[in-house]
N, C-alpha and C positions, 0 to 999 in steps of 0.2 A: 722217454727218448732224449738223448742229446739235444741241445743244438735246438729245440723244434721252435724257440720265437726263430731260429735264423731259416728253418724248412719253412714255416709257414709263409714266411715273408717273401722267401724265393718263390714259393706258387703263386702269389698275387702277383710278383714281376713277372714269372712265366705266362699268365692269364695274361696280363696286362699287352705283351709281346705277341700272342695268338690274337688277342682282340685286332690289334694294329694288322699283322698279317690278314685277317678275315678281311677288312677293310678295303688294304693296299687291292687284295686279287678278286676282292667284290665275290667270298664264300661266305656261307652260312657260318656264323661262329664257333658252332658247335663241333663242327668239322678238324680246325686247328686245336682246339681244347681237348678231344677226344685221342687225336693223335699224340698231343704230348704227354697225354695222361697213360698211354699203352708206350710209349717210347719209354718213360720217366720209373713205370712202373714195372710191369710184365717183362719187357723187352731189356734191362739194367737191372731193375730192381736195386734204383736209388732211392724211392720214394714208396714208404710202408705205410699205407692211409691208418691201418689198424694199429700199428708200432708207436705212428706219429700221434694220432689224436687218442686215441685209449677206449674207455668208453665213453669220449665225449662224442665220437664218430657218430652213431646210431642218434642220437637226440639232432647235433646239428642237420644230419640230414634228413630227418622228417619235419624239422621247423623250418628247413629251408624250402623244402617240397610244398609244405603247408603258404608259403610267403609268395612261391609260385603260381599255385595253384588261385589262391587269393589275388594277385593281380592280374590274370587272365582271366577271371573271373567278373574283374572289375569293368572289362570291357562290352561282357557281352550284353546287349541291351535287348530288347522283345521286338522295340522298332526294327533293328538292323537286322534280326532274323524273318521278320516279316518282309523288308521294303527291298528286298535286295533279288527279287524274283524265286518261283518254285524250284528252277535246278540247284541252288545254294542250299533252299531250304530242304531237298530231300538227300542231298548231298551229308549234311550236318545230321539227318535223321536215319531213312533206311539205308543210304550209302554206308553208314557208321555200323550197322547193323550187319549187311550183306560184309563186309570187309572183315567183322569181328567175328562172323561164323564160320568164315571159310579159313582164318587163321586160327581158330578152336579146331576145328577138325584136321589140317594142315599139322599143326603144333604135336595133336594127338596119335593120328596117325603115322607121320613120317618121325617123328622124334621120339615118340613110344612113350610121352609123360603121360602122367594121368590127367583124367577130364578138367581135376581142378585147377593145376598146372593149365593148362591147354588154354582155358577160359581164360586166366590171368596174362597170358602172352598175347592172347587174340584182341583182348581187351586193350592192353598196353598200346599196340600195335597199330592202333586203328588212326590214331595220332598225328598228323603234321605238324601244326603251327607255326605261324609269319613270319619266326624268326628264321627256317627255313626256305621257307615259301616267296617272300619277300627279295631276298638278295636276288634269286633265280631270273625271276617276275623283271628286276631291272636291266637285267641284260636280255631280253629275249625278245622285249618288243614285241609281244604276241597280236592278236586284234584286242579291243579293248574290253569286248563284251569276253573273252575267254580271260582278260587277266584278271576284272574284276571277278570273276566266278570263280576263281583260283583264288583271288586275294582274300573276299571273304570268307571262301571256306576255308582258307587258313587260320583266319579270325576267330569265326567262329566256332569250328571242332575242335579246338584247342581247349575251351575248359567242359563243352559239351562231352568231346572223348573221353577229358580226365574225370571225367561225373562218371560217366559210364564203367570209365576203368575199377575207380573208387568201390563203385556199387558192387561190379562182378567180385573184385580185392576181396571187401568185406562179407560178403556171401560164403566164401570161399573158405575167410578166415575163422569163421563164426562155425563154419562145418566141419571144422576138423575137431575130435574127438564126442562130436553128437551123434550119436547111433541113429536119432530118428528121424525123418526127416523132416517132421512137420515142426519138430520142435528147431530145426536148424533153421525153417521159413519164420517161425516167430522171432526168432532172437534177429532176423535179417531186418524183419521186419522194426523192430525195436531199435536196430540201430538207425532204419532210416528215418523213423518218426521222429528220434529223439537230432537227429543233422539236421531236419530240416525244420523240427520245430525250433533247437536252441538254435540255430542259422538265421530263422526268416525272424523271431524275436528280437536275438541280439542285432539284426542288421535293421529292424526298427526303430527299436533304442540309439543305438549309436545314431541313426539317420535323423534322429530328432535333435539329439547332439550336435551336429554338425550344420543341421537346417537353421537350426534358431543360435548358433553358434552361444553355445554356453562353455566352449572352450575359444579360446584365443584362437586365431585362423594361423599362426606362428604353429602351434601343437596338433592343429590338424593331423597333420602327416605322422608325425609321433603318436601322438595318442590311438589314430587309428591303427599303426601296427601293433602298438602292445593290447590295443583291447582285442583285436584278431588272433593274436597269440595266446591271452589268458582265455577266449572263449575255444583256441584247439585245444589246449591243454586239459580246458576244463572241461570240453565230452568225453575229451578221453579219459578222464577221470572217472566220469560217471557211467561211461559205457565203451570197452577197449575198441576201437578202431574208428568208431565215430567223428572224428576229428577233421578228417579230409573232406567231408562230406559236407560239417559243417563250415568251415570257412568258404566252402565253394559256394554255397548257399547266402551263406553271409554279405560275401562281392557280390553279386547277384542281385540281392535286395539292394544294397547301397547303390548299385551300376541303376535302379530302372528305379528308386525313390523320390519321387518330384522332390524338388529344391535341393537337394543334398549335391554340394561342391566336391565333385570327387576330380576335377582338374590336375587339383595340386597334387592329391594323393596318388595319383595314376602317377605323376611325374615322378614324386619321391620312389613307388615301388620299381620303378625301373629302373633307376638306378642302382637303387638294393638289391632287384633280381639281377643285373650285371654283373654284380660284385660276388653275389651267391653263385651262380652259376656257373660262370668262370672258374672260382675253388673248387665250387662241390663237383665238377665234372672230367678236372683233372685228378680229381680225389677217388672220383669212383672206378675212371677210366682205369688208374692204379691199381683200383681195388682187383681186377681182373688177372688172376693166376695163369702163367703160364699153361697149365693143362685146362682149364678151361676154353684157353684160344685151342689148343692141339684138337680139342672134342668141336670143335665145327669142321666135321666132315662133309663129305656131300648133301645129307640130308636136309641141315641146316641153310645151306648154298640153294638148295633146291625149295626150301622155304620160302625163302626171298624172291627167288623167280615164280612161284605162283602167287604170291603178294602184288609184287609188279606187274605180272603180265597174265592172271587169271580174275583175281579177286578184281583188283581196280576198272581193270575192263568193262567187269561187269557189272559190278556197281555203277560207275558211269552211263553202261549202257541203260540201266533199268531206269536210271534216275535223270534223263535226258527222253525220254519217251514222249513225244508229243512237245517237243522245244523248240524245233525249227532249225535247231545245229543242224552241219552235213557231216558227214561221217569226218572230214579232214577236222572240224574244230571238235568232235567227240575225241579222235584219235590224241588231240593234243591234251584233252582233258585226262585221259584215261595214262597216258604218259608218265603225268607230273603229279608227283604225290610223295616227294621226301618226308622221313621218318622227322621230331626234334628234339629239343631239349625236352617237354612234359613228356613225353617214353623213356626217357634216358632217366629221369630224376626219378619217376612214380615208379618205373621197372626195379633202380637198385631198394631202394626204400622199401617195395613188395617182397622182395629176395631177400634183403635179410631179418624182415619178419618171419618171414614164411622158413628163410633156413632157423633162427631161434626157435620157431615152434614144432621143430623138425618135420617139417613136411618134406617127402622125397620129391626131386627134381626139381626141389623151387631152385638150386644151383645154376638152372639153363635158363631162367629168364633174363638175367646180365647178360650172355653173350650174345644171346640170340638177338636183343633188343638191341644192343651194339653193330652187329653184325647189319639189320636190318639198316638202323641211320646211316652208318658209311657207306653202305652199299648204292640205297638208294640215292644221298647224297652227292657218292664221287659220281654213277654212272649218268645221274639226273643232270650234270653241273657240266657234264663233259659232252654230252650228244644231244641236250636240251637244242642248244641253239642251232646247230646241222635240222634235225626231225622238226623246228619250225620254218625253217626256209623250206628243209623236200616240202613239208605239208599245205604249202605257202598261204599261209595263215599269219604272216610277219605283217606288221604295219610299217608302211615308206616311213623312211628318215624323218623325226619328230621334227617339227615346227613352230610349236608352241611355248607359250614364258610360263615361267614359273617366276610372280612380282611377291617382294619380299615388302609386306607393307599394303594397308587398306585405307590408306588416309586420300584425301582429296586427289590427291598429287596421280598417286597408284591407281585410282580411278577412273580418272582420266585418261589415261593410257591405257588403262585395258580394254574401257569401253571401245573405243578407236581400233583396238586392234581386234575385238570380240566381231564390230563390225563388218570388218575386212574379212573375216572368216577365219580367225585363228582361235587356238584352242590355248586358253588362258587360266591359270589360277594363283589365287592370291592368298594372301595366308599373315596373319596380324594378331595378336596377344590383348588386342582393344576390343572389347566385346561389342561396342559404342562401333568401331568402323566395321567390324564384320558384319553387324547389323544394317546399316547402309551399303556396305557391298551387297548382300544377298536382297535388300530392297530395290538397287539397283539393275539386280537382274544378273550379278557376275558369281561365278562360283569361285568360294571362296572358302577355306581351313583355318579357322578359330584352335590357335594355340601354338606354341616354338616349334617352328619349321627343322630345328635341329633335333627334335626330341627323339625318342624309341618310340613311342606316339604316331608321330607324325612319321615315321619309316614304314607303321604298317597300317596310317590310314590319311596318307597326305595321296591322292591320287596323282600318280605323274607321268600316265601314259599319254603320249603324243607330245610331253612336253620337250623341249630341245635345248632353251635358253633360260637364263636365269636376270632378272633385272631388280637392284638393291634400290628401291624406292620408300623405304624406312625411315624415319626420324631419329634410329635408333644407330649410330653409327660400328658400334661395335656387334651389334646383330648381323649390319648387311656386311661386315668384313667377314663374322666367324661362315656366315649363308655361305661366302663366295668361296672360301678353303674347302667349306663341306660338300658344296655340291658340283667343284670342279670336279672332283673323283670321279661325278657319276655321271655328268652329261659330257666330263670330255676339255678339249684346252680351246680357249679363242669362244668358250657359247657362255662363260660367266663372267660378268663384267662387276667394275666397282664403281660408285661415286667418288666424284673430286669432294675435298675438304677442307672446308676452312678450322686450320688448325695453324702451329707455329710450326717452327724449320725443324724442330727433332722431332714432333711428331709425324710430321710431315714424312720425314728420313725413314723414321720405323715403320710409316706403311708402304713405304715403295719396298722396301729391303724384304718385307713379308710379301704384299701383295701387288707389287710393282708388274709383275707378270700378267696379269688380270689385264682388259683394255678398259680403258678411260671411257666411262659410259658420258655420249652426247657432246661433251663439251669440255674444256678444264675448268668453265666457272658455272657449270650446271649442278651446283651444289644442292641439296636437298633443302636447305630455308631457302637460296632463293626461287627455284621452284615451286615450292609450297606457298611463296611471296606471291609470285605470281599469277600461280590459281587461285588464291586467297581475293584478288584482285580484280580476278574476271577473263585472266587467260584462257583460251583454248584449245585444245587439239582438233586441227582439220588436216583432211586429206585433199590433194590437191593435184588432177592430172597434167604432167610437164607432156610438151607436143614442140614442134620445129616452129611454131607462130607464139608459145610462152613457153620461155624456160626455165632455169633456174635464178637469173637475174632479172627477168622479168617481174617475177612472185615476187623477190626480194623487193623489186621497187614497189609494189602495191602498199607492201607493209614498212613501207620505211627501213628495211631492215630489220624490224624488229619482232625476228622470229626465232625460233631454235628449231633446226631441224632434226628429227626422232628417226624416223624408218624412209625406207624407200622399197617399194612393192615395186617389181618386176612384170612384166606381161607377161610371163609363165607363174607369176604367184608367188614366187622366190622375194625374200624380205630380206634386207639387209639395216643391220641397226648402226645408228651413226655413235664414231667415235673419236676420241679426242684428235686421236692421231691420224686421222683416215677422215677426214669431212665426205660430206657423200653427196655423190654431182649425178644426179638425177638424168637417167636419156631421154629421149624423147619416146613416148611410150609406155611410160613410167610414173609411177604416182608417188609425191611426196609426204611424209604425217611430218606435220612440225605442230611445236606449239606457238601460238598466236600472242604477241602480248598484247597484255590489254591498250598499252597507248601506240597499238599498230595505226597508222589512218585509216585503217579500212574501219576499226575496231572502233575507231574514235566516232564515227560518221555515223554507226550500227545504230540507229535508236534503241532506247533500250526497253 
């Protein structure tokens, strides 16, 4: 094809411009990628996925599925499906089950494929993941015990599903042209011995690699992807469709291997699965023919609705038996259940094996799997947040910080405000402070608050405000860009800095919008000077016999005031611009310095 470095190029700007749209209107990404991928392709038929790539098409999209599949993998741990309560855990297990039966039968009966077709759609289908689940979750403010139950079965069924998917795939694939069928359970059989033996092996091996670092901690993230890749390549070598299985396997060992630093590498694949995903989903969205859209008549339409409104029902209901939900937090449970990316990537990747192997009907596993994520997606995105106010199952207006930093400084403050009764966490890339935060008693997220990571396992229900207590000054600028989007204008604030006049110039020009957290000269060294020093944070109630000059005379003045708590509960944080004059009736948090006289007098 023409032109195609200038086609390909223009997909990653097109992706790149979807990512930003997902963002600005807080959708699932998948959502604007899909769309442009049916506009661009089907709907014009400007953009020929099979014209453009050739037969490079088919490889990149099973080693991207594979790079997928492998970093979701990477997350799921044995603690997190045990520690997270029994409704997750049956959720991820017989829910997965109950939902992939009734779309096998669904599939089979109203769409008229065959069994093995049926099983492969059912399978696909069963599917969510975070990257979904996630955006919804921020705008819905649900109670906290249904979003975490949501959040981690997002988490979690995501490479659980795609295990499950895999396995039905290869079943599937192993049985077309075997007459017998015992001899189709052996070769099934064979292929899962051989995923999960070379899987649990090679994620031994590497894990010993990486434990006793016999590579540089620099090639970590590299070397793990190419050995990932040479060990999908190479089952599939030794045995055709094995491949997904084993890399699934593979993250799996790695995710739950004592010592093995999978940090960095979590971080690196996410980024790689953004980049892949993005392409491959405008790519495949393309792939989709005109008459394939015309062939989703009712039957297809009426899939979907007993998806959403028979299967999930009831799965939820069997899988909430003895939980102590009331039917309104069941109802919201059974609700929320969008389709994501690991259906969209495993489904095209199935379909055109399955169409090269000529299997009939593998044709309707693309639309239908398409058909199911937008659906579920636009109707989930649009009536989600109405069905939690009717259900009133909404949690009141968030309250809580989210403190960017675990050092002395950030400790101090949250303690103080943990006390007061607010819901606090903190979140620091020093393994050294999280460690002392969580001995301290505060909860707290070890690793970049900015990451794809920490989107789908930074908890931030109840949280409201954001306070950049960091050492790191370019961290708590990029914290306050990223998470004004999400909590809103006037609830994230910035530190003053000592820097020079153009530096100075280019953060007001960026984040001059933001309010001046405390003070102009509450800089984070001096700060940090001061708790280093013996400063403290107290709370202190103002009445009409002490007020706000009263305190100050105790301490000589030598205090900074932080928060001021209201006799309804209401917290208001002090800012440069705004000093905060305490009523009577009102309690004030400042920090104490250490050469306060009161401070001075304190024996120590």
């Amino acid at each position: 094809m023409e032109h195609a470095a200038l086609f390909i190029s223009m997909i990653g700007l097109l992706a790149l411009i979807c990512q930003w749209l997902a963002w600005k209107m807080r959708l699932p990404a998948i959502l604007p990628l899909l769309i442009a991928g049916l506009i661009f392709g089907p709907a014009t038929g400007l953009l020929k996925p099979d014209v453009l790539m050739g037969d490079l098409l088919f490889p990149l999209v099973s080693l991207s599925v594979a790079v997928i599949l492998f970093e979701g993998s990477l997350t799921l741990y044995h603690k997190d499906l045990r520690g997270h309560g029994h409704i997750v855990s049956r959720l991820v297990t017989w829910g997965v089950l109950i939902t992939g039966v009734i779309g096998t039968l669904t599939a089979h009966w109203l769409l008229g494929v065959s069994w093995q077709i049926a099983a492969v759609a059912g399978a696909v289908l069963v599917v969510t993941g975070p990257t979904v689940v996630t955006p919804l979750l921020q705008t819905l403010r649900a109670k906290e015990n249904l979003s975490q139950i949501l959040r981690w079965e997002g988490i979690l069924i995501d490479p659980v599903g795609a295990l499950l998917a895999v396995l039905v795939y290869e079943f599937v694939a192993i049985g077309q042209g075997n007459g017998a069928a015992s001899h189709t359970v052996l070769l099934f059989a064979k292929t899962v011995a051989l995923g999960f033996g070379v899987g649990g092996i090679g994620g031994y091996l590497w894990g010993l690699v990486l434990r006793h670092y016999w590579l540089p901690q620099k090639l970590h993230s590299f070397g793990t992807l190419m050995f990932m890749l040479t060990v999908f390549a190479g089952s599939n070598t030794l045995f055709e469709e094995s491949g997904l299985l084993t890399v699934t396997v593979l993250g799996i060992w790695l995710a739950n291997m004592r010592g093995v630093p999978t940090g960095p590498i979590i971080e690196f694949k996410e980024t790689l699965s953004v980049l892949l995903i993005s392409g491959l989903f405008i790519l495949l969205a393309a792939r989709i023919s005109p008459e394939q859209l015309m062939s989703l008549t009712w039957p297809y339409w009426l899939m979907l609705g007993i998806l959403m409104w028979v299967a999930r029902p009831l799965s939820v209901w069997i899988c909430t038996i003895g939980s102590g939900l009331n039917w309104r937090e069941k109802a919201l449970l059974a609700w929320l259940s969008p389709r994501g990316i690991v259906a969209a990537a495993v489904a095209s990747l199935f379909a055109i094996k399955l169409e090269k192997a000529g299997v009939e009907g593998a044709e309707t596993l693309v639309p239908i799997t398409f058909l199911v994520i937008i659906g579920t997606v636009v109707i989930q995105s649009l009536l989600s947040r109405p069905i939690v106010r009717a259900l009133k199952v909404d949690e009141p207006p968030p309250t809580g910080f989210l403190i960017i930093g675990a050092n002395p400084v950030a400790r101090a403050v949250a303690r103080e405000l943990v006390d007061l009764g607010f819901t606090v966490r903190l979140t620091d890339t020093s393994w050294d402070a999280v460690q002392e935060a969580r001995m301290a008693g505060l909860p707290v997220y070890y690793g970049n608050p900015l990451s794809e990571h920490a989107t789908q396992h930074l908890e931030l229900t109840g949280i409201g405000r954001l306070l950049p207590l960091s050492p790191y000054r370019e961290l708590n600028n990029l914290a306050g860009l990223h998470f004004e989007h999400l909590l809103g204008h006037g609830k994230v604030f910035r530190l003053p800095e000592d820097t020079g006049k153009q530096a100075k110039r280019q953060q007001d020009k960026a984040l001059g919008h933001l309010p001046l957290l405390f003070d102009t000269e509450a800089t984070y060294a001096k700060l940090a000077s001061l708790v280093a020093r013996g400063a403290e944070v107290r709370t202190a109630s103002i009445t009409d016999n002490f007020d706000m000059a009263a305190y100050e005379e105790i301490h000589g003045g030598q205090l900074l005031p932080l928060f001021v708590l209201s006799a309804q509960g209401k917290i208001r944080v002090a800012e440069a611009s705004t000093p905060l004059a305490p009523k009577s009736g009102e309690r004030l948090v400042s920090l104490i310095y250490p050469d306060s006289p009161e401070m001075l007098s304190t024996p120590d």
